[in-house]
C-alpha positions in Angstrom: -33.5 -5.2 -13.8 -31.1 -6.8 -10.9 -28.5 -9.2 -12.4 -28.3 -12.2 -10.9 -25.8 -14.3 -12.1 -23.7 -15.6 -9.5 -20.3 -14.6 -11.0 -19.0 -10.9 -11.5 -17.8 -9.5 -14.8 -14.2 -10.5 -15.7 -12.0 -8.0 -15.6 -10.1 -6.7 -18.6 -6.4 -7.5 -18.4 -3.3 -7.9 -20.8 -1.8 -11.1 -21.9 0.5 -12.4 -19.3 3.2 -13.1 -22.1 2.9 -9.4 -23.3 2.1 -8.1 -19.8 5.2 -8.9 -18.6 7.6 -7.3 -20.5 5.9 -3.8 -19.9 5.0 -1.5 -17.1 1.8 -0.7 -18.4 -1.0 -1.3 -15.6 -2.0 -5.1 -16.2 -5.7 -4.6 -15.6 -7.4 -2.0 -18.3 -11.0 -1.4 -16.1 -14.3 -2.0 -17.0 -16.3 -0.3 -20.1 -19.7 1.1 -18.9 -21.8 -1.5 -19.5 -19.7 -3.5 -17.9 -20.0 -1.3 -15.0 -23.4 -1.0 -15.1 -24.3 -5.1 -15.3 -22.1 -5.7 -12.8 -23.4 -3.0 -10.4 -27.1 -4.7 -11.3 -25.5 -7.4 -9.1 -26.0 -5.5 -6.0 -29.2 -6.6 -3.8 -29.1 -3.1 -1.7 -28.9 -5.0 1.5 -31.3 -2.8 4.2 -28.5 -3.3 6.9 -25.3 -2.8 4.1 -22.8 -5.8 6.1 -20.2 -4.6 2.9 -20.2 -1.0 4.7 -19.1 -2.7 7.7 -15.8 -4.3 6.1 -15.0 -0.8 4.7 -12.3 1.2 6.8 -13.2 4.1 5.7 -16.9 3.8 5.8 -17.8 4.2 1.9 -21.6 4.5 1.0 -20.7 1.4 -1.2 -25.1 0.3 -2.0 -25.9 4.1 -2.8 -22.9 5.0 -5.0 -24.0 1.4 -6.3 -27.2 1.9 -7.0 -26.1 5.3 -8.3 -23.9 3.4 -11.1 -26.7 0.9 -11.9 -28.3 4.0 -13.0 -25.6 5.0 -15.7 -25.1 7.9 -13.3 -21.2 7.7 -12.6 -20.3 11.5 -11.7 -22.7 11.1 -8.7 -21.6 7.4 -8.0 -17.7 9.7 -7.6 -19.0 12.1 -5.4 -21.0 9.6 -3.3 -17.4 7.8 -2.6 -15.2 10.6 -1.9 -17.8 11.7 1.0 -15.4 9.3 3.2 -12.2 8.1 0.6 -10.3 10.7 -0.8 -8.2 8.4 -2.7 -11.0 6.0 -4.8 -9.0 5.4 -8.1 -6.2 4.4 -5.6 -8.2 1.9 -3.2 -10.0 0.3 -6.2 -6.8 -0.7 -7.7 -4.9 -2.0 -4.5 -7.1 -2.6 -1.4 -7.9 -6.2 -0.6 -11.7 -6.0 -1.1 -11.6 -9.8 -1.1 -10.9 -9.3 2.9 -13.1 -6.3 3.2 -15.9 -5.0 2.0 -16.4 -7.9 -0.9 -15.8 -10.4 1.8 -19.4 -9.4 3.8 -21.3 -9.1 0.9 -24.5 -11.9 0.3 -24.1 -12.5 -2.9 -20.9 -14.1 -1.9 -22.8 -16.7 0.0 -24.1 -18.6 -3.0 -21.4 -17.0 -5.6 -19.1 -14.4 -5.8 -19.0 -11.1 -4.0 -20.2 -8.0 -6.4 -17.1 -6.2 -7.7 -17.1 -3.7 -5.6 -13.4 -2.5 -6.1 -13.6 -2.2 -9.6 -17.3 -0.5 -9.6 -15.1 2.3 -7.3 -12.0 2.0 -9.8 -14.3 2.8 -13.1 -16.1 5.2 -11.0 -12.7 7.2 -10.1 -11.5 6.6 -13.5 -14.9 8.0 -15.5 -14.4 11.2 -13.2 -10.6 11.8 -14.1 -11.0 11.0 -17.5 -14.4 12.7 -17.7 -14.5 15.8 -15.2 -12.6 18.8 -13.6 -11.8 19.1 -10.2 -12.7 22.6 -8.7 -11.6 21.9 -5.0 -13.4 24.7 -3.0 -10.8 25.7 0.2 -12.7 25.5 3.4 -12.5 29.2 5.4 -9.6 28.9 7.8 -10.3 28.2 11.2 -6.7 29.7 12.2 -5.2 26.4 13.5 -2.7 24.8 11.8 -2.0 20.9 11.8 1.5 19.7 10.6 1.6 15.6 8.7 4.6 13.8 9.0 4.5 11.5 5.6 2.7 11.6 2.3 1.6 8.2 2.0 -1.8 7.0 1.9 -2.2 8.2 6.0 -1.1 11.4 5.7 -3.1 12.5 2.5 -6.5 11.3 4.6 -5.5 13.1 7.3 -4.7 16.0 5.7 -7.3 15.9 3.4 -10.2 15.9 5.8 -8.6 18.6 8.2 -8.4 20.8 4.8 -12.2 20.2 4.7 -12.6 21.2 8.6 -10.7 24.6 8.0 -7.5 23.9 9.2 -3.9 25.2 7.7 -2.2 22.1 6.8 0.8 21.4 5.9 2.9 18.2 4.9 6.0 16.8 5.6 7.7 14.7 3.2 10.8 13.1 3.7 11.4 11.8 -0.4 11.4 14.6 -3.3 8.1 13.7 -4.2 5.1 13.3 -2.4 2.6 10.1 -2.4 5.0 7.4 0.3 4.2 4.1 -0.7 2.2 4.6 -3.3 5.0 6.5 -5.3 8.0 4.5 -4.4 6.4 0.8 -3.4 4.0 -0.1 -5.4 5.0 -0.7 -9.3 3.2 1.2 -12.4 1.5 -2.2 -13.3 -0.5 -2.0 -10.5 -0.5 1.7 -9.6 0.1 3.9 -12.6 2.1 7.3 -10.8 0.1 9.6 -12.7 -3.0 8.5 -10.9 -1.5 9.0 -7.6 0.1 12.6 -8.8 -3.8 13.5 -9.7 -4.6 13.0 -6.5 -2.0 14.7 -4.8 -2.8 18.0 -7.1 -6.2 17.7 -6.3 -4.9 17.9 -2.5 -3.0 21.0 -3.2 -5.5 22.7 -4.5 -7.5 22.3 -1.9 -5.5 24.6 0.6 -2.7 21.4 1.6 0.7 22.2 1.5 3.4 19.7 0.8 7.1 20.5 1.7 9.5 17.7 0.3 12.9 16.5 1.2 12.1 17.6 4.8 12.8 14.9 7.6 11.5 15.1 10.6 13.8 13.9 13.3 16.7 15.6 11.3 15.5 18.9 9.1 12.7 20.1 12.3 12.0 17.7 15.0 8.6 17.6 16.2 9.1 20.0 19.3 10.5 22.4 16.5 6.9 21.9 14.9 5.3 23.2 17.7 7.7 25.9 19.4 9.3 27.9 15.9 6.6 26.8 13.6 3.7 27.1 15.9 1.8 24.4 14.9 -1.6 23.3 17.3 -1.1 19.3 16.4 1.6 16.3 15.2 -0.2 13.8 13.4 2.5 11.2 12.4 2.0 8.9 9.2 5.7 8.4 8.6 5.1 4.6 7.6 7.2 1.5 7.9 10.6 1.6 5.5 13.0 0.1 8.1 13.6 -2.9 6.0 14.5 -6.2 8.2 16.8 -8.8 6.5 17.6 -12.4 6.8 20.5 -12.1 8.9 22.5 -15.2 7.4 26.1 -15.6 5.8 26.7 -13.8 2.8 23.8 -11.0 3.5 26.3 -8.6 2.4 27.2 -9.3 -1.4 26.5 -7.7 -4.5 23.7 -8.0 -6.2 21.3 -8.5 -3.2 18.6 -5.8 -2.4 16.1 -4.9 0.2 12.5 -4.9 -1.5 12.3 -1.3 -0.3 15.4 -0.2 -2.1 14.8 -2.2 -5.2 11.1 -1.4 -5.3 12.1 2.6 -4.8 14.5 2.9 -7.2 12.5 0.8 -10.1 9.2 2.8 -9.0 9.8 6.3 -7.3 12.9 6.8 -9.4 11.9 5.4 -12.8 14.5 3.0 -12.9 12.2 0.6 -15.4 12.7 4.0 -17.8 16.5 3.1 -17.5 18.2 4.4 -19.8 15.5 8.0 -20.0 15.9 7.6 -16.1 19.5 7.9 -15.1 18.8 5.3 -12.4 20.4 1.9 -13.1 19.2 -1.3 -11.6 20.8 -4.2 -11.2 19.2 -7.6 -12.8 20.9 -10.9 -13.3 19.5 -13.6 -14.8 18.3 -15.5 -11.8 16.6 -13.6 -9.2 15.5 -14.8 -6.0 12.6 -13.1 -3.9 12.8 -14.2 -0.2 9.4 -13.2 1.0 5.4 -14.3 0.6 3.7 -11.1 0.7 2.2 -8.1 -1.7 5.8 -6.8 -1.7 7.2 -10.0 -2.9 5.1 -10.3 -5.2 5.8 -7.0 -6.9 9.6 -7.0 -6.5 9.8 -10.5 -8.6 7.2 -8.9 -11.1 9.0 -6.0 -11.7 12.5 -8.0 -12.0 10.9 -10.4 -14.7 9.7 -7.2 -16.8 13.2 -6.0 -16.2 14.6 -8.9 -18.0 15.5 -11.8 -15.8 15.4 -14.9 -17.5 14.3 -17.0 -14.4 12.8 -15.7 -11.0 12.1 -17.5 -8.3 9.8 -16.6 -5.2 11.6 -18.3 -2.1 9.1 -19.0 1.1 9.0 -21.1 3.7 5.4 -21.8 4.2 3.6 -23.4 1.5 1.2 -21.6 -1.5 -2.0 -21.5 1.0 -0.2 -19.9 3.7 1.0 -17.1 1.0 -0.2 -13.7 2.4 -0.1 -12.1 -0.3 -3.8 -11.4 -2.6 -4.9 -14.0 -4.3 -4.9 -12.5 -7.1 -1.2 -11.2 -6.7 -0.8 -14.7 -6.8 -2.2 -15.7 -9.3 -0.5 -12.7 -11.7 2.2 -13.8 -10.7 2.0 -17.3 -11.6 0.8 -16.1 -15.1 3.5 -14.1 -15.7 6.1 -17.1 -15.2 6.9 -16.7 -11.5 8.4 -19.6 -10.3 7.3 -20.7 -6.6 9.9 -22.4 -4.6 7.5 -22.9 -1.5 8.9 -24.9 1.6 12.4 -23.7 1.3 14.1 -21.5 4.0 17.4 -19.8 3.2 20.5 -20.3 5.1 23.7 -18.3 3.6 24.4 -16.8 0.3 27.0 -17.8 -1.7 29.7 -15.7 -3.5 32.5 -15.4 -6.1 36.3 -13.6 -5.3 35.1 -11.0 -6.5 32.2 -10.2 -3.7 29.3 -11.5 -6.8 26.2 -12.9 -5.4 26.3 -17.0 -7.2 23.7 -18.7 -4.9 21.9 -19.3 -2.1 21.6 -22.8 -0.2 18.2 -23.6 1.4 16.7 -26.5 3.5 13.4 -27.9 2.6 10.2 -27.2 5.3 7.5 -29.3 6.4 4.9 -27.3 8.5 4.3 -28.5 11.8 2.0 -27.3 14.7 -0.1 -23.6 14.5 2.2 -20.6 15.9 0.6 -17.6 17.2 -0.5 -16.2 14.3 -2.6 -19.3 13.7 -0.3 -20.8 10.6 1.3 -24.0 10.8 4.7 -22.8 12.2 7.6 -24.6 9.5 10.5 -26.5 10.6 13.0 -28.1 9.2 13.7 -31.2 7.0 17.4 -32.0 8.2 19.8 -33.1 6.0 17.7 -31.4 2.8 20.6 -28.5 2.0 20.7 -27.8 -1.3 22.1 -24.7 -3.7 19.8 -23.0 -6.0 22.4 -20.9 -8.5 21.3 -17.3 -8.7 23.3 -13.7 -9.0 20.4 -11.1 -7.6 18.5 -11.2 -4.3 15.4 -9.2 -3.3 15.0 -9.9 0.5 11.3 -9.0 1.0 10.1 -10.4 4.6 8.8 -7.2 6.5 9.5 -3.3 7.4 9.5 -1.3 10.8 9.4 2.5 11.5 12.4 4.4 10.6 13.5 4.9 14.8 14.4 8.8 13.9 11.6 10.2 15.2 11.6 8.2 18.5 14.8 8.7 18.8 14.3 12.8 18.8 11.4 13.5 20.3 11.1 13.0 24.2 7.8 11.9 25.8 6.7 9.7 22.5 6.3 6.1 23.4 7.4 3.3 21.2 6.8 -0.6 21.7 9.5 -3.4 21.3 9.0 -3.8 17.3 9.9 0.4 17.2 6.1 1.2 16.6 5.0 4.7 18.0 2.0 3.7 20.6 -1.2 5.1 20.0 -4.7 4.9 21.4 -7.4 4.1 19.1 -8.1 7.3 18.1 -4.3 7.7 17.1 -3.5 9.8 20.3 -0.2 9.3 21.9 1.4 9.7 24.9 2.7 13.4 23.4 0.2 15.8 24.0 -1.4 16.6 20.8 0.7 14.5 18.8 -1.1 11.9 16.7 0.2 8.8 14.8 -1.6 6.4 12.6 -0.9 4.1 9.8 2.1 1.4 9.5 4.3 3.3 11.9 1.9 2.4 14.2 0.5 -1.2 13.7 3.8 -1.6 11.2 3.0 -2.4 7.4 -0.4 -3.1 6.8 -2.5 -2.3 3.5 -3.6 0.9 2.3 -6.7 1.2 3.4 -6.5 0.2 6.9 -3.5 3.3 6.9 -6.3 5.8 5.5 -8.8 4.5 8.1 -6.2 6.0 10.9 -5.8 8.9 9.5 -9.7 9.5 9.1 -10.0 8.9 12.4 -7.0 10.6 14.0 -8.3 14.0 11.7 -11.3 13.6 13.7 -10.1 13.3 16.8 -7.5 16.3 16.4 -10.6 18.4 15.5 -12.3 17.8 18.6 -9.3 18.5 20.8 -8.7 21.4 19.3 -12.4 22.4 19.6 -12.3 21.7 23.2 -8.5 23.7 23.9 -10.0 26.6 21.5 -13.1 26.9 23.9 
């Protein structure tokens, strides 16, 4: 019988005042009925407009339908026909601006849950069932993948399917990119994204860690010693950009890349277990409105700090985080300090991070992007005391691989170029994922690399004809 109640199931979650003091995921996932009600919600739309907001082109009404019908194993299998990664994407992938955002019932309601249906679904599965990857016969090409995050993996993963000898190249000592070292365990418990990985392995990929490309083999080397038939490049976006003001340079202040990796990727919130030590005063600052933001002053108020502020200069509706990072956020005792720009950091004799000043903004006009651009209140400077700073407000592409490897062109922001298949101007070398558009979601970097496996598979039909 449908379900028609305009609202979707809560989701289970801890207490915010016990949540955050741990590292255990925040959201526990829905129980079976739960799954099953919600599902019920669905209308299986004739012309699916959800589909149409998926990257990745997930069957989202028939593995739907599939888990109205208690039938869950299926429901998996249905999804990972086009998403390789579903306990992964129901977890962190903005639905809300996706697939949830073109379905009906959202017109009179809310949307149906649609990234937590594919969370239980992945979750049932690993919990429930045995992967028994079957290798594809080898077409005797070979494809090497610059970067294991969330690009790569796709990549890989479908060329594995198509036949080709894969192989990974992985800068860190682990493999998974973002989803290892950037986003925390609340949100993205590491042992889901190992799973994953395994699965990939046995499924003919090979993954070679602390190998950089640019510096260990560059990416002629990949193709003249190593014989390789195609480059596809998913090397991401962990150039971290900074504020460029006085006092940048102190103790105690942190890119979000380096804080994030060394609390996620290198267990730091395990300190002492983890021999990896991390910083935390008792005020902490996070410069920055985004998903990163939001995570780097989560993980420093589980860490211990008393008070931490989120510092932006746009106010709470021109966050760009998720909403419901947000809002987690806010639970947990995040303190917004919205329409406030920094302009130097302030130090002791001893080179101790003490403060940092900031003017108060008032948004004007729309810029480019279509936000109200801010601009200053003058005369507004004031000091807000804190001893660590987490400077969160964008990444580019490491410039190592442009830098070594002639013919590959780059755009002003350091971005390889690539068509929208994820050719470049390289002959069969492919790029896709944030060091191509620069740091974008999950998702939109798995899309690429669906579609860049593609399109090396039909070039190297046509060369091998």
């Amino acid at each position: 019988m449908p379900n028609m109640s305009n609202v979707k199931n809560p989701m289970p979650e801890q207490a915010a005042d016990v949540r955050n003091k741990n590292f255990l995921e925040v959201t526990t996932g829905y129980t079976s009925n739960m799954a099953i009600d919600e599902a019920q919600r669905c209308l299986n739309c004739k012309h699916k407009p959800c589909m149409q907001g998926c990257p990745v082109a997930v069957k989202i009404p028939e593995f739907i339908k599939l888990v109205a019908n208690g039938e869950f194993e299926a429901a998996y299998k249905k999804i990972t026909e086009t998403n390789a990664l579903p306990a992964v994407c129901g977890r962190v992938c903005p639905q809300e601006k996706q697939c949830e955002a073109k379905c009906v019932r959202g017109i009179k309601g809310e949307p149906v849950a649609i990234g937590r249906l594919e969370r239980f679904v992945a979750d049932y599965h690993m919990a429930n069932c045995e992967d028994k990857p079957v290798q594809a016969e080898k077409n005797g090409k070979k494809v090497a993948v610059v970067g294991s995050g969330p690009s790569g993996l796709t990549c890989a993963g479908d060329l594995a399917k198509l036949g080709y000898e894969v192989t990974i190249y992985e800068a860190f000592h682990t493999a998974g990119g973002v989803l290892m070292y950037g986003i925390p365990e609340f949100r993205l418990p590491k042992e889901i994204v190992q799973k994953e990985i395994d699965k990939l392995k046995k499924s003919g990929v090979k993954i070679e860690t602390n190998t950089i490309i640019g510096k260990t083999l560059l990416v002629d080397e990949l193709f003249e010693d190593m014989e390789f038939d195609a480059v596809y490049i998913a090397s991401g976006a962990g150039l971290p950009s900074f504020l460029g003001i006085p006092g940048e340079s102190l103790n105690g202040i942190y890119s979000a890349n380096e804080f994030l990796t060394r609390i996620n990727l290198m267990k730091g919130y395990k300190f002492p277990e983890y021999d990896t030590p991390v910083y935390i005063g008792k005020n902490v600052a996070v410069f920055g409105g985004g998903n990163v933001a939001m995570d780097a002053a989560r993980c420093a108020k589980r860490l211990g700090a008393e008070n931490v502020y989120i510092i932006y200069r746009r106010g709470k509706e021109e966050l760009p985080a998720r909403a419901e990072e947000v809002m987690h956020a806010e639970e947990e005792g995040i303190e917004f300090r919205l329409l406030k720009n920094p302009t130097k950091f302030i130090g002791d004799e001893n080179g101790w991070l003490t403060g940092v000043e900031v003017i108060d903004m008032k948004l004007g006009e729309p810029d480019s992007s279509g936000r109200r651009r801010p601009e200053a209140v003058l005369g507004s400077e004031h000091i807000i005391p804190i001893d660590t700073a987490v400077i969160s407000i964008g990444q580019s592409p490491n410039p190592l691989i442009k830098k070594t490897t002639k013919g590959l062109e780059t755009n002003n922001r350091g971005c390889i170029v690539a068509d929208e298949n994820g050719a470049t101007s390289k002959p069969f070398v492919y790029a896709g994922g944030d060091v191509v558009t620069g740091a974008a979601t999950v998702i939109l970097a798995m899309g690429a690399g669906k579609t860049a496996a593609a399109a090396i598979h039909k070039e190297l039909e046509i060369k091998g004809e």
